[in-house]
N, CA, C and O atoms as a Maestro MAE file, in Angstrom:
{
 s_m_m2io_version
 :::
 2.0.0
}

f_m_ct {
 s_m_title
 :::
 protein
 m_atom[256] {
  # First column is atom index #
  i_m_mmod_type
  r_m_x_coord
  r_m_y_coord
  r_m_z_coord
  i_m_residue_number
  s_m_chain_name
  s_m_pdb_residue_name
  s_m_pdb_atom_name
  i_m_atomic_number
  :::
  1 25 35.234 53.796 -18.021 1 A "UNK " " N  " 7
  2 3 35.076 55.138 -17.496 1 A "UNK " " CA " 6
  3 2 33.801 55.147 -16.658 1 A "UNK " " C  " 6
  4 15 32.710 54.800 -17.110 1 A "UNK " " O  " 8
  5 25 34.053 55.661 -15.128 2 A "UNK " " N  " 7
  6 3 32.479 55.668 -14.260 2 A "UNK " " CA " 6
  7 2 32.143 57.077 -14.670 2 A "UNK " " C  " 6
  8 15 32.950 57.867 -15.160 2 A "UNK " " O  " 8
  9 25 30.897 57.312 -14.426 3 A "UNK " " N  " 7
  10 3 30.307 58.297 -14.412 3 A "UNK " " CA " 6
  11 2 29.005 58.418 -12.984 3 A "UNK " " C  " 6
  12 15 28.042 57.653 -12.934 3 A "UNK " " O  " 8
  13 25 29.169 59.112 -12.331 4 A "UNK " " N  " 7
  14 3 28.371 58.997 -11.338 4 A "UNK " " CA " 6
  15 2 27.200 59.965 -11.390 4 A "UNK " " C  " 6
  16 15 27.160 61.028 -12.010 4 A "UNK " " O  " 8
  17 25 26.217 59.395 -10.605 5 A "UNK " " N  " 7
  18 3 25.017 60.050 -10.913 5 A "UNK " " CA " 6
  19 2 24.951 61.564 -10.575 5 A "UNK " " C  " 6
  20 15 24.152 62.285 -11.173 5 A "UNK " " O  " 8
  21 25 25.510 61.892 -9.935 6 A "UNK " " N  " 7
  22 3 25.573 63.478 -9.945 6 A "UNK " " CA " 6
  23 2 26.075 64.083 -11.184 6 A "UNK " " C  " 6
  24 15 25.656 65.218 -11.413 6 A "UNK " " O  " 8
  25 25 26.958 63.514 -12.108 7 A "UNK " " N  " 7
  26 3 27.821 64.042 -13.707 7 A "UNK " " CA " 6
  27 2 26.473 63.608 -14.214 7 A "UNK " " C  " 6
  28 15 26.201 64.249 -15.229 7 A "UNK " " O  " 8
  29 25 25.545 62.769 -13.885 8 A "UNK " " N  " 7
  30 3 24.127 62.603 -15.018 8 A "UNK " " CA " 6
  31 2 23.366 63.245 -14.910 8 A "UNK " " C  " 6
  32 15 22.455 63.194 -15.736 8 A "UNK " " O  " 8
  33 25 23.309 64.349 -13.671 9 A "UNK " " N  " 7
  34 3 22.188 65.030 -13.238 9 A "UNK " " CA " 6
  35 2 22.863 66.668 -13.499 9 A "UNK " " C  " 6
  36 15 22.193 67.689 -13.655 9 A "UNK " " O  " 8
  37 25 24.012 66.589 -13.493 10 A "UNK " " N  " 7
  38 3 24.562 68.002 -14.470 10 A "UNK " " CA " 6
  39 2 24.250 67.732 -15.662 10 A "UNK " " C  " 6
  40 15 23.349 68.497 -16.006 10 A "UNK " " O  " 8
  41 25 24.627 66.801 -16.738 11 A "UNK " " N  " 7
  42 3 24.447 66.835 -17.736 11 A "UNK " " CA " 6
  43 2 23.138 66.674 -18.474 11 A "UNK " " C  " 6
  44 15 22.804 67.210 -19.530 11 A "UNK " " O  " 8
  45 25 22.343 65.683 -17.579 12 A "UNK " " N  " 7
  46 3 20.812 66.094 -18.449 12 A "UNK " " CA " 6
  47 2 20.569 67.330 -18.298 12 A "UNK " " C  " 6
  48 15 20.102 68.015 -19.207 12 A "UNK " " O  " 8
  49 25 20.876 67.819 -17.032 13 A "UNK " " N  " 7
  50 3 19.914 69.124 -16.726 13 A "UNK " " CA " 6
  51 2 20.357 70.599 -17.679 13 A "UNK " " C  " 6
  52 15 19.674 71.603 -17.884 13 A "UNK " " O  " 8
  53 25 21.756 70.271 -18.143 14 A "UNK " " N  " 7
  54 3 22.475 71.377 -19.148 14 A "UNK " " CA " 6
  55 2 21.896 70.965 -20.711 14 A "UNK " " C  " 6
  56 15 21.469 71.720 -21.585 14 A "UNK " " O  " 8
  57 25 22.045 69.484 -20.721 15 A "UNK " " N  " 7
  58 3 20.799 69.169 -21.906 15 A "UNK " " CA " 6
  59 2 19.277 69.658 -22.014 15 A "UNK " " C  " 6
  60 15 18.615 69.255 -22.970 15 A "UNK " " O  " 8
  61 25 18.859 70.277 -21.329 16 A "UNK " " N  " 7
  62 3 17.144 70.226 -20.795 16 A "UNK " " CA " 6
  63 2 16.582 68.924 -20.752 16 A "UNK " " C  " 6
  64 15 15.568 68.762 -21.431 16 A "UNK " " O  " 8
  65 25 17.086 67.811 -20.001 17 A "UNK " " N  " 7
  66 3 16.290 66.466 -20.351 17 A "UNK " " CA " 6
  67 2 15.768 66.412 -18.462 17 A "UNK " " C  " 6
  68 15 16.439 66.618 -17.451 17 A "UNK " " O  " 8
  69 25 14.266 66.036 -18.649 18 A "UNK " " N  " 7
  70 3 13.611 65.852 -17.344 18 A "UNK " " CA " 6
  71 2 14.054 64.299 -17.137 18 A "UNK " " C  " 6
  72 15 13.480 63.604 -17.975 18 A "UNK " " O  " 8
  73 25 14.735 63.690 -16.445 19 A "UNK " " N  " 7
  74 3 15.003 62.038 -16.094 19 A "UNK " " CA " 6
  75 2 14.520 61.971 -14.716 19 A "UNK " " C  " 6
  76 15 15.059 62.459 -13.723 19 A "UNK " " O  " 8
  77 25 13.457 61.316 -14.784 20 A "UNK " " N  " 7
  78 3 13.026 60.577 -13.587 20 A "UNK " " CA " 6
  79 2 13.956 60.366 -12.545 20 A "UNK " " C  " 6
  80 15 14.925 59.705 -12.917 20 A "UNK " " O  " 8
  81 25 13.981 60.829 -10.966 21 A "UNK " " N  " 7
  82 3 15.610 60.138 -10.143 21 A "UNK " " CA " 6
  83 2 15.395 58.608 -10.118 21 A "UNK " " C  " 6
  84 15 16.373 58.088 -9.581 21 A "UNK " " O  " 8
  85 25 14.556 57.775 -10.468 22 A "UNK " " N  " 7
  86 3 14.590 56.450 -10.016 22 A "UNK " " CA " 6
  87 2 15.297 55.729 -11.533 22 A "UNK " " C  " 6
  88 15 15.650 54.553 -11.625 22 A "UNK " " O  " 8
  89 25 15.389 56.839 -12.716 23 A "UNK " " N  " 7
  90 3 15.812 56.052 -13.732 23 A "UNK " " CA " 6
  91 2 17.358 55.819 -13.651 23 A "UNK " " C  " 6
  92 15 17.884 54.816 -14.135 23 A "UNK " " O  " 8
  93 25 18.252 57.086 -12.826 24 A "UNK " " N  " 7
  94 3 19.759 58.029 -13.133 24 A "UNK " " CA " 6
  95 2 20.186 56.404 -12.545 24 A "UNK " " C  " 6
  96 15 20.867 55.935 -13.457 24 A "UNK " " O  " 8
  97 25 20.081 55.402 -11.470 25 A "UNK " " N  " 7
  98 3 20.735 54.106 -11.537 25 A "UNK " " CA " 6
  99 2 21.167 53.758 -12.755 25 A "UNK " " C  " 6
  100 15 22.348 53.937 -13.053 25 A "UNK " " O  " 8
  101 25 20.160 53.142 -13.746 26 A "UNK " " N  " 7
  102 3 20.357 52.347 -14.902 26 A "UNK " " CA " 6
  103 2 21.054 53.126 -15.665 26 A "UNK " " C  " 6
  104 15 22.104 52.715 -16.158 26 A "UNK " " O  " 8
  105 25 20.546 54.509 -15.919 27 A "UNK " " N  " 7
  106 3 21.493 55.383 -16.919 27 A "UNK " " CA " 6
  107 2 23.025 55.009 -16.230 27 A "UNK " " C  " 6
  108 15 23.896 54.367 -16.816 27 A "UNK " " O  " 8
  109 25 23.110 55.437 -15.172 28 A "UNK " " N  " 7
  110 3 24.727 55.241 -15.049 28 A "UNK " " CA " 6
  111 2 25.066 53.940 -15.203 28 A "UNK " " C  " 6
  112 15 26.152 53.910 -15.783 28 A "UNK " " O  " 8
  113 25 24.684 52.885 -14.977 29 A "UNK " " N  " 7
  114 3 25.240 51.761 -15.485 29 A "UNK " " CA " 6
  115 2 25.841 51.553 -16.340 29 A "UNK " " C  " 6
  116 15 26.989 51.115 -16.422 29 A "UNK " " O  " 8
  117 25 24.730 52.012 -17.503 30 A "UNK " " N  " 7
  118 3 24.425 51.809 -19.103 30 A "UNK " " CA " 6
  119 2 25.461 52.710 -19.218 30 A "UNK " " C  " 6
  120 15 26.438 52.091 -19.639 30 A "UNK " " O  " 8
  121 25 25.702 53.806 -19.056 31 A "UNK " " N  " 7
  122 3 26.677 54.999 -19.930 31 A "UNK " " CA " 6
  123 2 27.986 54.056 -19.537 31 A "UNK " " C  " 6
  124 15 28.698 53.458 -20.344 31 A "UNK " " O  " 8
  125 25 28.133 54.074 -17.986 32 A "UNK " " N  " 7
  126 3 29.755 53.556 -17.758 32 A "UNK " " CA " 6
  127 2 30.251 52.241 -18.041 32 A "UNK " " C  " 6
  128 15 31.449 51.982 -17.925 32 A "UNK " " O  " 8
  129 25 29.142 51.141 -18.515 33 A "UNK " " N  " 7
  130 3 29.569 50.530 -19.982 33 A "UNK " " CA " 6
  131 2 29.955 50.277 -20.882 33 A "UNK " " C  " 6
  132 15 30.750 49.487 -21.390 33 A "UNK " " O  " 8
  133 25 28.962 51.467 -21.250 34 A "UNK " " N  " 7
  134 3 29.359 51.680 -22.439 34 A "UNK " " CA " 6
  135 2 30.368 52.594 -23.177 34 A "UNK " " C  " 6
  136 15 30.567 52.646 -24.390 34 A "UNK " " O  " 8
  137 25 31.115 53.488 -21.937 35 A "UNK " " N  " 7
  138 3 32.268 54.332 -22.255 35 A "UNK " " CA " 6
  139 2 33.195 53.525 -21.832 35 A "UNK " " C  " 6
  140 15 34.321 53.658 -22.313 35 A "UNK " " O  " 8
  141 25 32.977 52.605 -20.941 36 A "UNK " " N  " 7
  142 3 33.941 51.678 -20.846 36 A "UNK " " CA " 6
  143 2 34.319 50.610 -22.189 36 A "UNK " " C  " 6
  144 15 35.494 50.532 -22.548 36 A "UNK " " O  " 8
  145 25 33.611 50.077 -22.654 37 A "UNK " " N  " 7
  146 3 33.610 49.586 -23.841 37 A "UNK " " CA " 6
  147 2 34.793 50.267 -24.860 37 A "UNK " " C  " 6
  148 15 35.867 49.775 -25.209 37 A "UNK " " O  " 8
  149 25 34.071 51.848 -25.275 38 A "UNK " " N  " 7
  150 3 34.667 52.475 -26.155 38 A "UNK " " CA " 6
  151 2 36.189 52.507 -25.591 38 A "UNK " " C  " 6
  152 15 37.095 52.413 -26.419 38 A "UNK " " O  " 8
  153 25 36.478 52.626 -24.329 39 A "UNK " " N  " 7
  154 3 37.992 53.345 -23.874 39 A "UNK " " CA " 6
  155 2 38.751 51.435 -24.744 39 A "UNK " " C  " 6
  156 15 39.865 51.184 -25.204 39 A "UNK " " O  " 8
  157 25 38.087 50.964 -24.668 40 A "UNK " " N  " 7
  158 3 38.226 49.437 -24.612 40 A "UNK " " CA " 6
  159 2 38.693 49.296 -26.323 40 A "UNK " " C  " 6
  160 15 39.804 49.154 -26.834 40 A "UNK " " O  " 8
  161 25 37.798 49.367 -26.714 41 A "UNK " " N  " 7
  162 3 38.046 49.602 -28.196 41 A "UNK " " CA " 6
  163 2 38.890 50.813 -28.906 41 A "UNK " " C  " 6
  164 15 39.853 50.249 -29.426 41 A "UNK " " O  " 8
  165 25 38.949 51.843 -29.098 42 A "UNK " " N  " 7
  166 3 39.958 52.701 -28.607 42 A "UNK " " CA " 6
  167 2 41.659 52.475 -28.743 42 A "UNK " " C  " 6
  168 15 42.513 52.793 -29.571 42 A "UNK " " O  " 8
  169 25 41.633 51.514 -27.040 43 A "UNK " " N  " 7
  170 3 43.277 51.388 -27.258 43 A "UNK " " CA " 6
  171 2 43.797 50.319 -28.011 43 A "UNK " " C  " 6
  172 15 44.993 50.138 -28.242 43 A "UNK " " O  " 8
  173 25 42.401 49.275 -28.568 44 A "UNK " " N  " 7
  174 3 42.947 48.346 -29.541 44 A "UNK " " CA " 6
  175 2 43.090 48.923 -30.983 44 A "UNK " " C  " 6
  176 15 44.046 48.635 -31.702 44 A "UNK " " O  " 8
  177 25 42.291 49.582 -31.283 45 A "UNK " " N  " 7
  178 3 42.077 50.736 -32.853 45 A "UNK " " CA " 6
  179 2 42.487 51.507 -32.981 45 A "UNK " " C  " 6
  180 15 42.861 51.761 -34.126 45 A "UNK " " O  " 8
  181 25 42.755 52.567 -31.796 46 A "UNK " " N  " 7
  182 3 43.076 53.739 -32.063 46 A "UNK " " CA " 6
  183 2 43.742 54.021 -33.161 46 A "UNK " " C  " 6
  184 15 43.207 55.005 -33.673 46 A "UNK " " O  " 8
  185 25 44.885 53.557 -33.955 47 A "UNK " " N  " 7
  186 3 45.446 54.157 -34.886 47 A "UNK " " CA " 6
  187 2 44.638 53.959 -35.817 47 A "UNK " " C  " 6
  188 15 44.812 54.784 -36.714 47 A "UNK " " O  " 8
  189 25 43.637 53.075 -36.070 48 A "UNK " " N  " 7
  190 3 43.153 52.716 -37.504 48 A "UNK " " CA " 6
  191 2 41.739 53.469 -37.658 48 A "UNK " " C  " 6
  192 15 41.203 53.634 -38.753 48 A "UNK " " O  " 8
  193 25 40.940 54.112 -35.855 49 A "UNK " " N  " 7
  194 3 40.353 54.995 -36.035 49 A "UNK " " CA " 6
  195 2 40.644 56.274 -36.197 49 A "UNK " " C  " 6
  196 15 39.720 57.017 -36.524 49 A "UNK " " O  " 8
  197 25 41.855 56.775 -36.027 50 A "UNK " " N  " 7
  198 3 42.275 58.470 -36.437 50 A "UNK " " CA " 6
  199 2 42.991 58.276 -37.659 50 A "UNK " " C  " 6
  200 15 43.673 59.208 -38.085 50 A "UNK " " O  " 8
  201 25 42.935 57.281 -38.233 51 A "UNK " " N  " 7
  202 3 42.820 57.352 -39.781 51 A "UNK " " CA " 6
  203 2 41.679 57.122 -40.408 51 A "UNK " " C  " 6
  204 15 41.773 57.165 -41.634 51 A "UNK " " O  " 8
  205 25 40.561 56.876 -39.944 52 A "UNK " " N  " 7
  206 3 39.248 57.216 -40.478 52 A "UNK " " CA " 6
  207 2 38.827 58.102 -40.551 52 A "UNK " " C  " 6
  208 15 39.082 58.861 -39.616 52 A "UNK " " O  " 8
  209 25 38.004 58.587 -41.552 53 A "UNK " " N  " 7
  210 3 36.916 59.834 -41.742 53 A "UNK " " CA " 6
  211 2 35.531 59.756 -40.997 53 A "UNK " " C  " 6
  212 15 34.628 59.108 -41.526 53 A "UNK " " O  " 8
  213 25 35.262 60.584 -39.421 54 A "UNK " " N  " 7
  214 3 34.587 60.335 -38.741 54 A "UNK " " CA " 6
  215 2 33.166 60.702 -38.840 54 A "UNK " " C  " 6
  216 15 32.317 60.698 -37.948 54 A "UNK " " O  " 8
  217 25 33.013 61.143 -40.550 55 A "UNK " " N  " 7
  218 3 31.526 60.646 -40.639 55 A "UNK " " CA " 6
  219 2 31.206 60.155 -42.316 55 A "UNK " " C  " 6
  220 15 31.233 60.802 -43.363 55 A "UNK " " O  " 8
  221 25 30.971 59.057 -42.094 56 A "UNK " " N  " 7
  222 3 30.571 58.206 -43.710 56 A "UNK " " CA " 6
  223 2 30.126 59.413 -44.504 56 A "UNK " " C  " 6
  224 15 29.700 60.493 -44.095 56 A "UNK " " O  " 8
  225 25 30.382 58.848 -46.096 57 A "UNK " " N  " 7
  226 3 29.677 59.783 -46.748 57 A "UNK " " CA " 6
  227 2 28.580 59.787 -46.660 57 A "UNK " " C  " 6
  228 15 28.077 59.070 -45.795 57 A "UNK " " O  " 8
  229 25 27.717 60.612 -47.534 58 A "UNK " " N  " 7
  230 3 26.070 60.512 -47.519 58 A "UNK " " CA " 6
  231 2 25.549 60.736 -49.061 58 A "UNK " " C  " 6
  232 15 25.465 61.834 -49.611 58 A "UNK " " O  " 8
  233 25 25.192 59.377 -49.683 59 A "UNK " " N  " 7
  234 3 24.811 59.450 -50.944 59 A "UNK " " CA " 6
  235 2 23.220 60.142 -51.168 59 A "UNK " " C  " 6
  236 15 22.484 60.190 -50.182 59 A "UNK " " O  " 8
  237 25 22.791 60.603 -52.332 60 A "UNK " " N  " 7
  238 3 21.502 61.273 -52.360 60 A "UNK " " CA " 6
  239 2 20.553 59.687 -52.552 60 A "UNK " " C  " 6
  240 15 20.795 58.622 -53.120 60 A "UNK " " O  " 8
  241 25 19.766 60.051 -52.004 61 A "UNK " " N  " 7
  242 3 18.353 59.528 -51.794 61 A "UNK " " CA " 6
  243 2 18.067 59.142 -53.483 61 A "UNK " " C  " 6
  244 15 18.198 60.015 -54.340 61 A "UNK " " O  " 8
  245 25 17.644 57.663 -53.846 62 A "UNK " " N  " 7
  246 3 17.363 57.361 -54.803 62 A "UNK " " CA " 6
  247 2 15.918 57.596 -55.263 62 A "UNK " " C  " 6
  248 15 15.090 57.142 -54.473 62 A "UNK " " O  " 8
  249 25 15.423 58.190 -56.341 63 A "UNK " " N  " 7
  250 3 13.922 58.405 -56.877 63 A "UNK " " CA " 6
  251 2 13.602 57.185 -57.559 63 A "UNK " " C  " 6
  252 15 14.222 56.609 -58.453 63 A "UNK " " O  " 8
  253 25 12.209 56.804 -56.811 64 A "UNK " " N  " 7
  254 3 11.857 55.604 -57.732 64 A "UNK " " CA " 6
  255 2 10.509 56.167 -58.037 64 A "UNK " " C  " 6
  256 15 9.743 55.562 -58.787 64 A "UNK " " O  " 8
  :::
 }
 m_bond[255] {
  # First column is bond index #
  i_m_from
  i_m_to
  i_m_order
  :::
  1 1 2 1
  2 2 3 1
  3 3 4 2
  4 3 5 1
  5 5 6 1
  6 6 7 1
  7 7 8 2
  8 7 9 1
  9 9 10 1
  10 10 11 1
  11 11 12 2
  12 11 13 1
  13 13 14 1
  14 14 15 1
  15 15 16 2
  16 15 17 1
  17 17 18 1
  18 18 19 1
  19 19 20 2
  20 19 21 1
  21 21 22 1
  22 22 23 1
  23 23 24 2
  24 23 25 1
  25 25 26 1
  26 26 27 1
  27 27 28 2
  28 27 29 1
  29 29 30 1
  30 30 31 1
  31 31 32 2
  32 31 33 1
  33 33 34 1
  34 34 35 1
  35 35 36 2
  36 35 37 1
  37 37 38 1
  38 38 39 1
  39 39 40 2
  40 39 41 1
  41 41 42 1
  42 42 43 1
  43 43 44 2
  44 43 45 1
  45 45 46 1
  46 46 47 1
  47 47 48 2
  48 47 49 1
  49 49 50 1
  50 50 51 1
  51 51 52 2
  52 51 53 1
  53 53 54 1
  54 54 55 1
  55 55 56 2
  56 55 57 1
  57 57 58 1
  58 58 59 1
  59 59 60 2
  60 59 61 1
  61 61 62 1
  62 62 63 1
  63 63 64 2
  64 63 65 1
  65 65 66 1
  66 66 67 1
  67 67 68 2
  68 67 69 1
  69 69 70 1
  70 70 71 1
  71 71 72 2
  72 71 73 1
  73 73 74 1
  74 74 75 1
  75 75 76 2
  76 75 77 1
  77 77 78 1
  78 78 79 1
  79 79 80 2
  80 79 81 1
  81 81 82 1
  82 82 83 1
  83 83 84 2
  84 83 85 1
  85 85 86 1
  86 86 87 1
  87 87 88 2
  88 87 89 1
  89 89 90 1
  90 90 91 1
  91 91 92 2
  92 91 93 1
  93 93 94 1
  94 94 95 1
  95 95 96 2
  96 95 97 1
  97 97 98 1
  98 98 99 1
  99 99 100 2
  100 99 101 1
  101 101 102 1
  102 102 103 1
  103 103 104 2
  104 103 105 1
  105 105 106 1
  106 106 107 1
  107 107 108 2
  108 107 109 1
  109 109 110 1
  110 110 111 1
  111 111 112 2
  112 111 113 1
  113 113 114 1
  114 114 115 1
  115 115 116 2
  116 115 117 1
  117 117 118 1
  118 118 119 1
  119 119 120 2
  120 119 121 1
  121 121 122 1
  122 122 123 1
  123 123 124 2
  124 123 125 1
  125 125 126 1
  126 126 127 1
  127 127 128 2
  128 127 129 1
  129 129 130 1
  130 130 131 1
  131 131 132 2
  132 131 133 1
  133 133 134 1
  134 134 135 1
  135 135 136 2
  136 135 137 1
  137 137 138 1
  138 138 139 1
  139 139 140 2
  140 139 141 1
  141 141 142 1
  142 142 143 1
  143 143 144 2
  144 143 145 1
  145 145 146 1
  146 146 147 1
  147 147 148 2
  148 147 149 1
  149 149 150 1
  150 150 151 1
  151 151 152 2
  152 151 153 1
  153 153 154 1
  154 154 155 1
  155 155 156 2
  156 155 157 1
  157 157 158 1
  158 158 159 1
  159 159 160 2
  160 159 161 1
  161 161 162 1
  162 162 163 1
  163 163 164 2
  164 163 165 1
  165 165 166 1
  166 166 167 1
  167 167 168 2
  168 167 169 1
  169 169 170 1
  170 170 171 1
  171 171 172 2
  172 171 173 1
  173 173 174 1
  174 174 175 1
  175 175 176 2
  176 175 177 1
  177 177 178 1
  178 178 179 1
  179 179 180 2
  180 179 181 1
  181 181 182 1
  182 182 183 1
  183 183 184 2
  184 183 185 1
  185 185 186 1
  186 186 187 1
  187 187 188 2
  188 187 189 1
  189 189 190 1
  190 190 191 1
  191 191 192 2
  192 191 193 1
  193 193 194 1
  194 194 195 1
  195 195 196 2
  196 195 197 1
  197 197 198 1
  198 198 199 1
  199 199 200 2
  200 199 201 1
  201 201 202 1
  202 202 203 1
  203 203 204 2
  204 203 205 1
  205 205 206 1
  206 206 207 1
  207 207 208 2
  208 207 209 1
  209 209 210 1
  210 210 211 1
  211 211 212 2
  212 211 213 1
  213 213 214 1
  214 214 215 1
  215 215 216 2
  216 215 217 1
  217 217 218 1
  218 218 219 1
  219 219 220 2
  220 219 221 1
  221 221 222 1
  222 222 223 1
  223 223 224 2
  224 223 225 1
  225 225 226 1
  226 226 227 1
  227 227 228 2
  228 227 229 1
  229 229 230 1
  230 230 231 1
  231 231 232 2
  232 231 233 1
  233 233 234 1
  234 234 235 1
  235 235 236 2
  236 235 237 1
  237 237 238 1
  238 238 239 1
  239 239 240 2
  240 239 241 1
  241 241 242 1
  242 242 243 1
  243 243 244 2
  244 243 245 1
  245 245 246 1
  246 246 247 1
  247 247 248 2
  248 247 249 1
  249 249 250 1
  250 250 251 1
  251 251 252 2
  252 251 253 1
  253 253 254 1
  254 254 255 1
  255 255 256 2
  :::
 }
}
């Protein structure tokens, strides 16, 4: 999935995040990677991830 630097400069800016313009290159790299990745993983899992529970449990904190 691309994402182009103008979708990074809507979305930080609806986030409130100040990003440098000389950084929004690498960010887009890095994101469309890495959503590429996921679309990637995804159509090999998909069934075995929408049979997962999409957030682990959370055991209490042990007192020592």
């Amino acid at each position: 999935m691309d994402v182009s630097i103008d979708q990074l400069r809507v979305l930080t800016t609806l986030q409130g995040l100040k990003i440098p313009e000389a950084d929004f290159e690498s960010i887009e790299i890095r994101l469309s990677t890495w959503l590429t990745a996921m679309e990637q993983i995804e159509a090999e899992l998909g069934p075995q991830i929408n049979a997962t529970e999409p957030i682990p449990p959370v055991f209490p904190r042990e007192e020592f």
